[in-house]
NUNU-548356 format. One line per 2 residues: number of its first residue (from 1); their letters; for each residue x negated, y negated, z of N, C-alpha, C. Coordinates in pm, whole numbers, plus 32768, in hexadecimal, padded with zeros to 4 digits. Layout:
<lumdrens>
NUM> A> X,Y,Z,X,Y,Z,X,Y,Z | ...
</lumdrens>
This chain:
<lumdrens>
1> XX> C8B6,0A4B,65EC,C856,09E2,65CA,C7F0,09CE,6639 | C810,09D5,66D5,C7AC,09BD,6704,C759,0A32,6720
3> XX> C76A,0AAB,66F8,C728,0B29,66F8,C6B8,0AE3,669F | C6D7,0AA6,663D,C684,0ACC,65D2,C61D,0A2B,660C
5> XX> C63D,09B5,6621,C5EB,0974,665C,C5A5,0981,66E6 | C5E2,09F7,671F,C575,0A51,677A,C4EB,0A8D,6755
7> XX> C522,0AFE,66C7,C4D8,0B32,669E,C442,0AD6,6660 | C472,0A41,6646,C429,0A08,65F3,C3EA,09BD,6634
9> XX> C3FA,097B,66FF,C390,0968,6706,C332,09D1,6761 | C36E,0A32,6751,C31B,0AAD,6775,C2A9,0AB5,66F8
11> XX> C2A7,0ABA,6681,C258,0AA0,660D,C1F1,0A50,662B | C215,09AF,6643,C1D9,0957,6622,C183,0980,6696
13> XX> C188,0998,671D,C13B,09CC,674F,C0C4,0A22,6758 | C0D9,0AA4,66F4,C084,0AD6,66DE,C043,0AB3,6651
15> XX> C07C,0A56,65E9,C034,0A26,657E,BFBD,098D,65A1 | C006,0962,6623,BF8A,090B,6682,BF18,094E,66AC
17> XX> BF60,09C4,66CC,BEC6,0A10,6706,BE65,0A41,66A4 | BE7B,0A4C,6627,BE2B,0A9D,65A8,BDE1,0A04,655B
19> XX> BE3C,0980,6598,BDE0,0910,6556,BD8A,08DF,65AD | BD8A,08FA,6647,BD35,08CC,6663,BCEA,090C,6681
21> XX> BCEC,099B,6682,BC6B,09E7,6671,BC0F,09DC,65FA | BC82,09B9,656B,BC1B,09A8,64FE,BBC3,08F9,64FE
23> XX> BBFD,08B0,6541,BBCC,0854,6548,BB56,083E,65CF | BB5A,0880,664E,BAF9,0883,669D,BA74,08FB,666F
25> XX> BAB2,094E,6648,BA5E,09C5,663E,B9E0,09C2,65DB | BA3F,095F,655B,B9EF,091E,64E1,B97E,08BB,6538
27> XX> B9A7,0883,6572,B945,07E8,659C,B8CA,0841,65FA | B8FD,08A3,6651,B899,0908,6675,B832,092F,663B
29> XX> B86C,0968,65E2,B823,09B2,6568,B79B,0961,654B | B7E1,091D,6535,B78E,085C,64D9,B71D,0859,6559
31> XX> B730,0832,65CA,B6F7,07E3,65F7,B68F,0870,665A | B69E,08CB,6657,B648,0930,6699,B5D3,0982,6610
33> XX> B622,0968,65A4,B5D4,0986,6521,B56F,090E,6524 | B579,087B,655E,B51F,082B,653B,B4CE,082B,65B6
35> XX> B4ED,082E,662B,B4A6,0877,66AD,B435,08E0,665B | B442,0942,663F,B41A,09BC,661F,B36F,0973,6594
37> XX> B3E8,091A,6537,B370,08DF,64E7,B308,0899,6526 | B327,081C,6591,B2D2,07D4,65B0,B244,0850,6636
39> XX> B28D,08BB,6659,B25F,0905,66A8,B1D3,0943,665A | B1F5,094B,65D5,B1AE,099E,6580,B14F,0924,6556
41> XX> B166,08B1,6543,B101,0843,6513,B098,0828,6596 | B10C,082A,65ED,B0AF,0807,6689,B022,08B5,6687
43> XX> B030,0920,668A,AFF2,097D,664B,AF7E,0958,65F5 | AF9A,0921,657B,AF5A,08F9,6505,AEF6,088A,652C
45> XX> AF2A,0822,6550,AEBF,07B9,65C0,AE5D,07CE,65ED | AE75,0848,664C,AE53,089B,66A2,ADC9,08F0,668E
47> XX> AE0E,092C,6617,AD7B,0978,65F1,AD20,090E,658C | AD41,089C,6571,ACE7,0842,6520,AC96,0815,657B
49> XX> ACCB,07FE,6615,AC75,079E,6675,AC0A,081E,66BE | AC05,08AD,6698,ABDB,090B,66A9,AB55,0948,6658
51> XX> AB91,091F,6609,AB24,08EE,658F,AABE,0890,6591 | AAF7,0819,65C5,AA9D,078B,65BA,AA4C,07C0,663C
53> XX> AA82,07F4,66D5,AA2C,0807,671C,A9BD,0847,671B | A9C9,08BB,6691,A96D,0909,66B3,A913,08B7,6642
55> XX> A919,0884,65E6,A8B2,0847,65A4,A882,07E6,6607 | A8C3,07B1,6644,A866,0743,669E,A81C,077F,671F
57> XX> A84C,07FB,674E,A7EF,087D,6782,A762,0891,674E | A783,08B5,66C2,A6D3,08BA,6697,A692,0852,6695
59> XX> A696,07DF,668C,A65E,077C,6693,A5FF,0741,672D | A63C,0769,67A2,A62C,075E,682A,A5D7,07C3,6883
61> XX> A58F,07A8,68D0,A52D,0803,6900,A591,086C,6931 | A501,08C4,697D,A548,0940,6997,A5BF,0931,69DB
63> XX> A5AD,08F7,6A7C,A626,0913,6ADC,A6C4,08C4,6A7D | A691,086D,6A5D,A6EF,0818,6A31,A737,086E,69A8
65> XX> A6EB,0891,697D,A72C,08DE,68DE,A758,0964,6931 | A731,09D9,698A,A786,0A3F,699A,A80D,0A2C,6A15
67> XX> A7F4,09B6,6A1B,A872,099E,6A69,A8B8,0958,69FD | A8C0,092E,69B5,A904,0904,6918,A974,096A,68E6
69> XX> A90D,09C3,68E8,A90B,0A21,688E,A9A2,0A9C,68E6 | A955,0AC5,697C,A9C3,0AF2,69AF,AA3B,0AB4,69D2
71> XX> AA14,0A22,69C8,AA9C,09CD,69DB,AB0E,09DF,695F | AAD7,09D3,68DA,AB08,09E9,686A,AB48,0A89,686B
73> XX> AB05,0ABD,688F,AB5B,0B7A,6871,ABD8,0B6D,68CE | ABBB,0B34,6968,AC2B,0B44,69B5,ACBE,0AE8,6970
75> XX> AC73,0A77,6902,ACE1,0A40,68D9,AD0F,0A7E,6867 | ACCA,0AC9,682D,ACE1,0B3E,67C7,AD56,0B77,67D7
77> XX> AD47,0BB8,6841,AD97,0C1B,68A2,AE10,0BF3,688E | AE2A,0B7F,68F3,AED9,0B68,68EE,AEC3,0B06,6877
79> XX> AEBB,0AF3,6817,AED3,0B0D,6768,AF29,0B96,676D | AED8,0BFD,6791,AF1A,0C94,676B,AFB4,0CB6,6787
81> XX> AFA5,0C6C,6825,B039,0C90,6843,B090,0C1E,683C | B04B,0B9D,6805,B0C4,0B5E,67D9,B101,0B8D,6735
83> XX> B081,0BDD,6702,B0AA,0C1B,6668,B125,0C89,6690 | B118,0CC2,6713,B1A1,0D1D,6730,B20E,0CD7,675A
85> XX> B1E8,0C6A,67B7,B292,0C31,67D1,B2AB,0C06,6752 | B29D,0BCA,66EF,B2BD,0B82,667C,B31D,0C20,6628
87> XX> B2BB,0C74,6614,B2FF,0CD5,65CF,B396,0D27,662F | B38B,0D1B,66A5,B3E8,0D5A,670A,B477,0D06,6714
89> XX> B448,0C7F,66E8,B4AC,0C1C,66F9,B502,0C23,668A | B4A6,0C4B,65F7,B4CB,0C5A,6597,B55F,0CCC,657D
91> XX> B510,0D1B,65BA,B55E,0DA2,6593,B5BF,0DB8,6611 | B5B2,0D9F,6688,B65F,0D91,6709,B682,0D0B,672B
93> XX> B651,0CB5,66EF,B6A0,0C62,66DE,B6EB,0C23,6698 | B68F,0BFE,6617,B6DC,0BBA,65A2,B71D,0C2A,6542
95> XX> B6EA,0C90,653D,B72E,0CCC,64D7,B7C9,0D08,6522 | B7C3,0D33,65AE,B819,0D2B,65E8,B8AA,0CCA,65D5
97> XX> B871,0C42,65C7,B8DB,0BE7,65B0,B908,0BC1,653C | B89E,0BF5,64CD,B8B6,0BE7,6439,B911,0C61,6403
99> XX> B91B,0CB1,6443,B985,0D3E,6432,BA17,0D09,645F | BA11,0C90,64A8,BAB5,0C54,64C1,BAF4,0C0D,644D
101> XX> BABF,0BD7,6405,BAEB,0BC0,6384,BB5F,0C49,632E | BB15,0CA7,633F,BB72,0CE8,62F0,BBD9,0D39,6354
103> XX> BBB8,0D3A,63E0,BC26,0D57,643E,BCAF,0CCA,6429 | BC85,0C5D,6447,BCC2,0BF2,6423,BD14,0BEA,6379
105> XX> BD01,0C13,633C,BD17,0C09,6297,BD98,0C74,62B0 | BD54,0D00,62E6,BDEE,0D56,6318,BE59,0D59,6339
107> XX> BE35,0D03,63B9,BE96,0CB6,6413,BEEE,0C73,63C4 | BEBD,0C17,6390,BEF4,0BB2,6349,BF80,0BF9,62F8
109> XX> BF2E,0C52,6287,BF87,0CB1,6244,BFFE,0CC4,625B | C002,0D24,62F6,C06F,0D3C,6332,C100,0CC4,6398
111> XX> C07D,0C43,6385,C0F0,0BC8,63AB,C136,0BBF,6335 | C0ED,0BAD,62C4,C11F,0B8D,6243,C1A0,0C00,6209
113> XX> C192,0C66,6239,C1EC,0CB6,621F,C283,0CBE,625C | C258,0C7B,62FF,C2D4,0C73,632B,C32C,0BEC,6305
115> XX> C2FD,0B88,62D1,C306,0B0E,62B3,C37B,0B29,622E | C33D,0BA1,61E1,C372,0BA9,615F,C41D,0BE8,61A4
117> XX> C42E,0C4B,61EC,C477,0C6B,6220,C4E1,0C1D,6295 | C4C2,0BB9,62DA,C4EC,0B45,62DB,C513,0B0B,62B1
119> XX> C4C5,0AD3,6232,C52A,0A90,61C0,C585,0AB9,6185 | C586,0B58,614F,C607,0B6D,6133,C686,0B8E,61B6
121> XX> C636,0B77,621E,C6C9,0BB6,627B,C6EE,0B0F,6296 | C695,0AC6,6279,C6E0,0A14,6273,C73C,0A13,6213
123> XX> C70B,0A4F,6190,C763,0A21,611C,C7FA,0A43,6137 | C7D6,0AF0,617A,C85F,0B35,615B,C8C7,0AF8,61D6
125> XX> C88C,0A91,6239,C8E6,0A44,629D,C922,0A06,625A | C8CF,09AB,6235,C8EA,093D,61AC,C947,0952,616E
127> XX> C943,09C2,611A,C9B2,09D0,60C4,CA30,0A09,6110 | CA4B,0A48,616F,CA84,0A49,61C0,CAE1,09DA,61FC
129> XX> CAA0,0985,6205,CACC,0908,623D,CB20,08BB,61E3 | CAF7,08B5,6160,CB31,086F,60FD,CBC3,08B1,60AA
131> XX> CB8F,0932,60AC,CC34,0978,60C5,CC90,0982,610B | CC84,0984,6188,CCCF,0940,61E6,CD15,08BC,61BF
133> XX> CCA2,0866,61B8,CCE5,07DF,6185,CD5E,07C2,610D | CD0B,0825,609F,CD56,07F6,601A,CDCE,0876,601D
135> XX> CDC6,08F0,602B,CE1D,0937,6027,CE52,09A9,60B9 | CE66,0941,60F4,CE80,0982,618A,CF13,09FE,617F
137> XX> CF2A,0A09,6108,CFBA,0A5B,6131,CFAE,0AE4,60CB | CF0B,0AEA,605A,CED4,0B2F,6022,CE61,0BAC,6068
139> XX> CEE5,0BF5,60CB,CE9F,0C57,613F,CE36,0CCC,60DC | CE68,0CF4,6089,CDF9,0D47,6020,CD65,0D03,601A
141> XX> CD49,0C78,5FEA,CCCA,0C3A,5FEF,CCA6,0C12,604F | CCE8,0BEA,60D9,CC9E,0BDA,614E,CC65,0C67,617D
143> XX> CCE8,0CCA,6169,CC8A,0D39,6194,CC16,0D6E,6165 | CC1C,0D69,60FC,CB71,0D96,60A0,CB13,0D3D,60C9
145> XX> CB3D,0CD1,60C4,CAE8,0C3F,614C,CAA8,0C84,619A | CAF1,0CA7,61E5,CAFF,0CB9,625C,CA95,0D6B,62A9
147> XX> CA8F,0DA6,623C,CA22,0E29,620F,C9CA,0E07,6205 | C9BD,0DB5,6179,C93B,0D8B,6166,C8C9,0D2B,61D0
149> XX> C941,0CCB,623D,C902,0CC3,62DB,C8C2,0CED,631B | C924,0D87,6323,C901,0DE8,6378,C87A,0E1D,635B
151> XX> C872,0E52,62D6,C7E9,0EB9,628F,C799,0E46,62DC | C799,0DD2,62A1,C709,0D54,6288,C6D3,0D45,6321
153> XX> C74A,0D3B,637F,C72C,0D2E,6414,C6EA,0DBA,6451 | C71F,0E1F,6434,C6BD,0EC9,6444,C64D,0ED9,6445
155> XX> C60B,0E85,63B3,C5A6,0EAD,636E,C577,0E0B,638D | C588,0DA7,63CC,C53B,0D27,6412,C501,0D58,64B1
157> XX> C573,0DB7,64CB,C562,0DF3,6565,C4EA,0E5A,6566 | C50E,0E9A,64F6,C463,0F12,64FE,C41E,0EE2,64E9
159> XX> C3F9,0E7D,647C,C365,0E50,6447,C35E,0E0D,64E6 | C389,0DE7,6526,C365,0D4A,656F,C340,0DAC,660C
161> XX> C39D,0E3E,660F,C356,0EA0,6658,C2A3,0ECC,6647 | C2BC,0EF1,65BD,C225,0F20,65B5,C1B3,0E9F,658A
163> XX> C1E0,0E3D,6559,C1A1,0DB5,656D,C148,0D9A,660E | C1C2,0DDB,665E,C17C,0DB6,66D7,C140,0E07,6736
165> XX> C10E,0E8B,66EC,C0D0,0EDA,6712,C027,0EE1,669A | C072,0E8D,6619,BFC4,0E91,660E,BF93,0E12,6667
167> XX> BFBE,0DA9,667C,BFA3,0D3F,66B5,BF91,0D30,674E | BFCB,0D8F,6796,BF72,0DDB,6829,BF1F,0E11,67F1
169> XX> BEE9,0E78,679F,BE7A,0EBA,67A6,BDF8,0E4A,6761 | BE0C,0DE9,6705,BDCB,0D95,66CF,BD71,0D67,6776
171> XX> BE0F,0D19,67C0,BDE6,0CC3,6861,BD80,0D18,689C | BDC1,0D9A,6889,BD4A,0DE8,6903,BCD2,0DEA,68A5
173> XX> BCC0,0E27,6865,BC50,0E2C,6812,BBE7,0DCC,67F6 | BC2D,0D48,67E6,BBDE,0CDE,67E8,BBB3,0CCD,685F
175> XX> BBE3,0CCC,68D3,BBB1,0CA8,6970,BB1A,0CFC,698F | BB78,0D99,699D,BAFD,0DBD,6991,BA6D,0DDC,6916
177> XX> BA79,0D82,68C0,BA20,0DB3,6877,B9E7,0D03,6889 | BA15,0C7E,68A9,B9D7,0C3A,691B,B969,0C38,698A
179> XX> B9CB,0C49,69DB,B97F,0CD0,6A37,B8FE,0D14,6A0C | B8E7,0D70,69BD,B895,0DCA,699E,B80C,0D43,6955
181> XX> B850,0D18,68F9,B7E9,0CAC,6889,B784,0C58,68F3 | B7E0,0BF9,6964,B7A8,0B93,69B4,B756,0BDC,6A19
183> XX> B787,0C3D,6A42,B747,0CB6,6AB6,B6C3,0CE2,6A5D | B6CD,0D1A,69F8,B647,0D1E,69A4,B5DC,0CB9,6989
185> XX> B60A,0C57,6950,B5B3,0BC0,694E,B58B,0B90,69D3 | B5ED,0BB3,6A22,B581,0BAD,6AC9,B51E,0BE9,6AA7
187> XX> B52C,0C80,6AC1,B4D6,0CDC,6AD7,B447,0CE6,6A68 | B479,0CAC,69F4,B3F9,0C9F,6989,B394,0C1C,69C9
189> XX> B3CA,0B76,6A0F,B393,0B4B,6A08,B358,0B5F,6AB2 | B375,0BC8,6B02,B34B,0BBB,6BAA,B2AE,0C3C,6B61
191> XX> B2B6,0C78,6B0A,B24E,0D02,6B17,B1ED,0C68,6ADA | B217,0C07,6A42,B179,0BE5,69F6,B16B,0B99,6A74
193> XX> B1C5,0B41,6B0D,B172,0AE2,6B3E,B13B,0B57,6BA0 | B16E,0B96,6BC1,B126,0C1D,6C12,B075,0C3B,6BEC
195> XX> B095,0C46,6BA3,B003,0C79,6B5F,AFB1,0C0F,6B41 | AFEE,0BA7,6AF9,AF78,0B04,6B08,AF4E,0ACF,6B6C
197> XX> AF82,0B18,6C07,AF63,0A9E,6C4B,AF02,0B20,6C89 | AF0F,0BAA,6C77,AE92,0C01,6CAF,AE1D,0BEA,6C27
199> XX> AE3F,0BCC,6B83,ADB5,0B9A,6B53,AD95,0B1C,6B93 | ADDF,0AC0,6BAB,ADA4,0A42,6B9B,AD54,0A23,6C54
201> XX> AD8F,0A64,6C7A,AD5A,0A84,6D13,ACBB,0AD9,6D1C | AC98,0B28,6CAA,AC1E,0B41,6C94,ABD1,0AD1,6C3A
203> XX> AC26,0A8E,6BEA,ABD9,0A32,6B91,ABBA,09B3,6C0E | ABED,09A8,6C5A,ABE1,092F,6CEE,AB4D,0967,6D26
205> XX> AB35,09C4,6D24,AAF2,0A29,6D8D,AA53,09FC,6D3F | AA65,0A2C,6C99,AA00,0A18,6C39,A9B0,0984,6C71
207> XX> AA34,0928,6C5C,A9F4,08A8,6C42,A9AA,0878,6CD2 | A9ED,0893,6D3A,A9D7,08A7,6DC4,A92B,08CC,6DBE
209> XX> A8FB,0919,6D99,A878,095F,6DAB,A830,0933,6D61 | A83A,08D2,6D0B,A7F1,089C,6CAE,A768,0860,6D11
211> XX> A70A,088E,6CFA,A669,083F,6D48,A633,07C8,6CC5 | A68D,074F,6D28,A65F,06F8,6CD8,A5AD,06C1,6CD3
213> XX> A581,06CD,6D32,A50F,06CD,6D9D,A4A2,0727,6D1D | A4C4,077B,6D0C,A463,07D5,6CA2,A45B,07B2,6C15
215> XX> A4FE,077B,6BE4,A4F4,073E,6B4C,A490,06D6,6B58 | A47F,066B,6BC0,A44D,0600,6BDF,A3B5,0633,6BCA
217> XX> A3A6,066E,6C11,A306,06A8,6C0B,A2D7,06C6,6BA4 | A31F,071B,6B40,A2E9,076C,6AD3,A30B,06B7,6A71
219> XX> A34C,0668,6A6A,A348,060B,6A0C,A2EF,05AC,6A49 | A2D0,0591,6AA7,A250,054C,6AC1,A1C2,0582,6AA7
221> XX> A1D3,061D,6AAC,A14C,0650,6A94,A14F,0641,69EB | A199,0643,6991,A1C0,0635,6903,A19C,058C,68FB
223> XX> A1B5,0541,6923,A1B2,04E1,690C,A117,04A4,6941 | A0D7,04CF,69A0,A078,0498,697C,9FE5,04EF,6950
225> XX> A024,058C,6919,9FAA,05DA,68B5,9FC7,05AB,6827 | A056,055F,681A,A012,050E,6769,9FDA,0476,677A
227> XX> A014,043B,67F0,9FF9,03BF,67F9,9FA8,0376,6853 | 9F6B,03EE,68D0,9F3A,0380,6931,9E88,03B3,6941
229> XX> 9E51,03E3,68C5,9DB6,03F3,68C0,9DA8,037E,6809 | 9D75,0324,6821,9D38,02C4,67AD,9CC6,02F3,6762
231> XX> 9C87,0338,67E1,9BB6,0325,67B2,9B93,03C1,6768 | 9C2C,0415,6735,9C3C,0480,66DB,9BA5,04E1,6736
233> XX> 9B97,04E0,67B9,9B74,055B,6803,9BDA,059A,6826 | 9B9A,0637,680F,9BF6,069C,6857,9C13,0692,68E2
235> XX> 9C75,06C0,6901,9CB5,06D7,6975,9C65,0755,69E4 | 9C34,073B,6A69,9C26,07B6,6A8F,9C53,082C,6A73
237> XX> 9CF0,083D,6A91,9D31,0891,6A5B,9D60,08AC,69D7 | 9D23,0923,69A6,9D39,0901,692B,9DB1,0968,68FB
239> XX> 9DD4,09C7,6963,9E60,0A22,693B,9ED0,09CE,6929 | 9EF5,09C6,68AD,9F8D,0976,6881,9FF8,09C1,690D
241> XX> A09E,0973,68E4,A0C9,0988,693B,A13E,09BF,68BB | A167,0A2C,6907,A1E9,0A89,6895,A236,0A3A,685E
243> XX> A241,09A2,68B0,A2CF,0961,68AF,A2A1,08DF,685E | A20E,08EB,6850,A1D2,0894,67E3,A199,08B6,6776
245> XX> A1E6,08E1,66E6,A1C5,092B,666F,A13A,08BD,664B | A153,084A,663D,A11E,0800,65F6,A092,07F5,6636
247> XX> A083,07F4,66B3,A00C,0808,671C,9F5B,0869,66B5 | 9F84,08BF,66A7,9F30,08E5,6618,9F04,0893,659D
249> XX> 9F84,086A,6572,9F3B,0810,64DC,9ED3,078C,651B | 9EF4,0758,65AF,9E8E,06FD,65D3,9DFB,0724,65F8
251> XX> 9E1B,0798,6643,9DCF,07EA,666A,9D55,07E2,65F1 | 9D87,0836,658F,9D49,0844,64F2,9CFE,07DD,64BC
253> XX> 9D5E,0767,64B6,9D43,0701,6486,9CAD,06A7,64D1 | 9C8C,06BC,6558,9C2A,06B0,65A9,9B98,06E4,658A
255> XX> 9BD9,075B,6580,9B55,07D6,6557,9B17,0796,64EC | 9B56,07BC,6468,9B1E,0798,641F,9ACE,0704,6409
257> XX> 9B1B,06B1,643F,9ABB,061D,644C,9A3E,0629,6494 | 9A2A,0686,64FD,99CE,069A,6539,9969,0716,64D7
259> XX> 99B6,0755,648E,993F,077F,6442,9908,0745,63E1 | 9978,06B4,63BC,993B,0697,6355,9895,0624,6384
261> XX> 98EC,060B,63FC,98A8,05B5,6428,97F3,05F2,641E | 9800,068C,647C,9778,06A1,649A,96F5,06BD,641C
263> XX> 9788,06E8,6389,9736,0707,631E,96FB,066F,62D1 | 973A,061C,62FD,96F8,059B,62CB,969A,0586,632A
265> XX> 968F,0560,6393,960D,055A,63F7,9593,05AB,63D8 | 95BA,061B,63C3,953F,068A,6354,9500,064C,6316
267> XX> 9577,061E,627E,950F,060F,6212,94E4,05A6,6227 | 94FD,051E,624A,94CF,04C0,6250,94B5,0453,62FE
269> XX> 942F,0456,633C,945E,042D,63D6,945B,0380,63A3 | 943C,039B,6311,940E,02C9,6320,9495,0278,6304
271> XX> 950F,02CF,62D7,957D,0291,630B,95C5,02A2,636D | 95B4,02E8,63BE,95EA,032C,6448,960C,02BE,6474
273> XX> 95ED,020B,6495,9624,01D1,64C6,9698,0198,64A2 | 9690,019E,6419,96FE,0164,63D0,9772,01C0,63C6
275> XX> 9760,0247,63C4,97CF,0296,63B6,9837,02C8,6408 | 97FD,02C5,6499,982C,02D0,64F8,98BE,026D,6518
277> XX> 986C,020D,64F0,9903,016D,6507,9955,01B7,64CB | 9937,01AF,642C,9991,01B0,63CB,9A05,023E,6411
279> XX> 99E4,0295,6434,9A2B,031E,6458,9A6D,030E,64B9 | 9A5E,028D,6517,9A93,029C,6597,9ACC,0226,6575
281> XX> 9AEC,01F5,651C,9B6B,0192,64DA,9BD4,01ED,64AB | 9B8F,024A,645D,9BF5,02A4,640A,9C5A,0305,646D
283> XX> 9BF8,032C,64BD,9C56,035F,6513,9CB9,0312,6583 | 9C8B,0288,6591,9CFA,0232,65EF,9D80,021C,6576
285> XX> 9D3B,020A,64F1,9DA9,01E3,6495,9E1C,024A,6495 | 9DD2,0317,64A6,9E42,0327,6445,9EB9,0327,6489
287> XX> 9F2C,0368,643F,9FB8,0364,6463,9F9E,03D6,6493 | A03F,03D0,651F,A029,045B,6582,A065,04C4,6535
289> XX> A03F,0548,6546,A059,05A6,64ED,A0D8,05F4,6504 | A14E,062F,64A3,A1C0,064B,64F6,A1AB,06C2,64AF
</lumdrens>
């Protein structure tokens, strides 16, 4: 009898170890699969705010919009390689731990098998025992008892042998394949911060060089070729500036008042005084041209 409550908490031992691997390994699973999701949304964010920069890029003068613009690609970038840790994590890590499920389901199997074999080498004590009791002087049925002991205890002793040789190789196996999973998820997340902090160390560099000093200039010179001449004369200079599209349609818009102007002075000089006002209202009135 106490062979056999040897054997059994030798069992419970290794049927502890197959639950709490299925129970830690599971919560793993869970909670590095949702790591992995929010990694992929953080990604997704990512390239939306990549997006918004560069529309708000075109909108902004030169210096200011191509530093936008290269700011946005460098954030492009580690987008790219967070699109690889996400997929890397995917495939050595989680699927890694989602393959223990059916290592675990195996395991199990083979507890369950020795269990069955157990029970009958309980029964055949059992009955054993009770023959003794009721017919202690009936040596023919204790002895067949007493066989059927023997077989059930043989065959509790092998299973519970090779029980505990799948259940070392399960231990080792699981350790190192531990080992290997967490050693990987290092190594996936040291290369994407590896590499973000050499993009984002050029995207520092971008913003760094930004000549605010020149946006300033070119929007003051913008700001006062639509807004700071009233009396609709041209400008000495009359070459637009690359960085002012609209610089032309005012341009245009000038000319022609002035031609219209000179073809009315032609035909008629006896309103020349009157027409003059009127034109140099029209032109304080109009709206600046975009």
């Amino acid at each position: 009898m106490s062979i056999v409550l040897s054997r059994d908490s030798r069992v419970r031992v290794m049927e502890n170890t197959v639950t709490n691997a299925e129970k830690y390994f599971g919560q793993l699973c869970s909670l590095l699969a949702a790591y992995t999701r929010k990694t992929a949304r953080l990604r997704d964010k990512a390239d939306q705010l990549v997006r918004q920069l560069t529309d708000f890029a075109n909108t902004e003068n030169p210096e200011m919009r191509a530093t936008m613009r290269n700011f946005a690609e460098d954030l492009a970038k580690v987008q790219d390689y967070r699109q690889a840790e996400v997929e890397r994590l995917e495939t050595k890590v989680i699927c890694p731990l989602k393959l223990y499920g059916a290592h675990i389901k195996q395991t199990r199997a083979e507890i369950k098998k020795f269990k069955q074999v157990q029970k009958n080498e309980m029964k055949q004590l059992e009955k054993l025992e009770k023959l003794r009791q009721k017919s202690p002087s009936d040596r023919q049925m204790i002895s067949q008892a007493e066989t059927g002991v023997q077989r059930a205890s043989v065959d509790a002793s092998r299973i519970t042998h090779q029980l505990e040789e799948v259940i070392d190789t399960f231990q080792k196996q699981k350790l190192k394949d531990l080992q290997k999973i967490f050693s990987d998820f290092v190594t996936i997340e040291m290369v994407f911060h590896a590499k973000a902090v050499e993009v984002y160390s050029s995207a520092f560099q971008i913003l760094e060089s930004y000549d605010l000093e020149r946006d300033l200039e070119d929007f003051r010179t913008k700001m006062h070729g639509v807004y700071g001449r009233y009396d609709a004369r041209p400008f000495k200079d009359t070459t637009p500036s690359p960085a002012v599209p609209w610089a032309l349609t005012g341009q245009s818009t000038q000319t022609t008042i002035r031609s219209q102007r000179d073809e009315e002075e032609e035909e008629s000089t006896e309103h020349s005084a009157e027409e003059d006002p009127v034109e140099d209202l029209r032109g304080q009135g109009r709206a600046p041209q975009q």
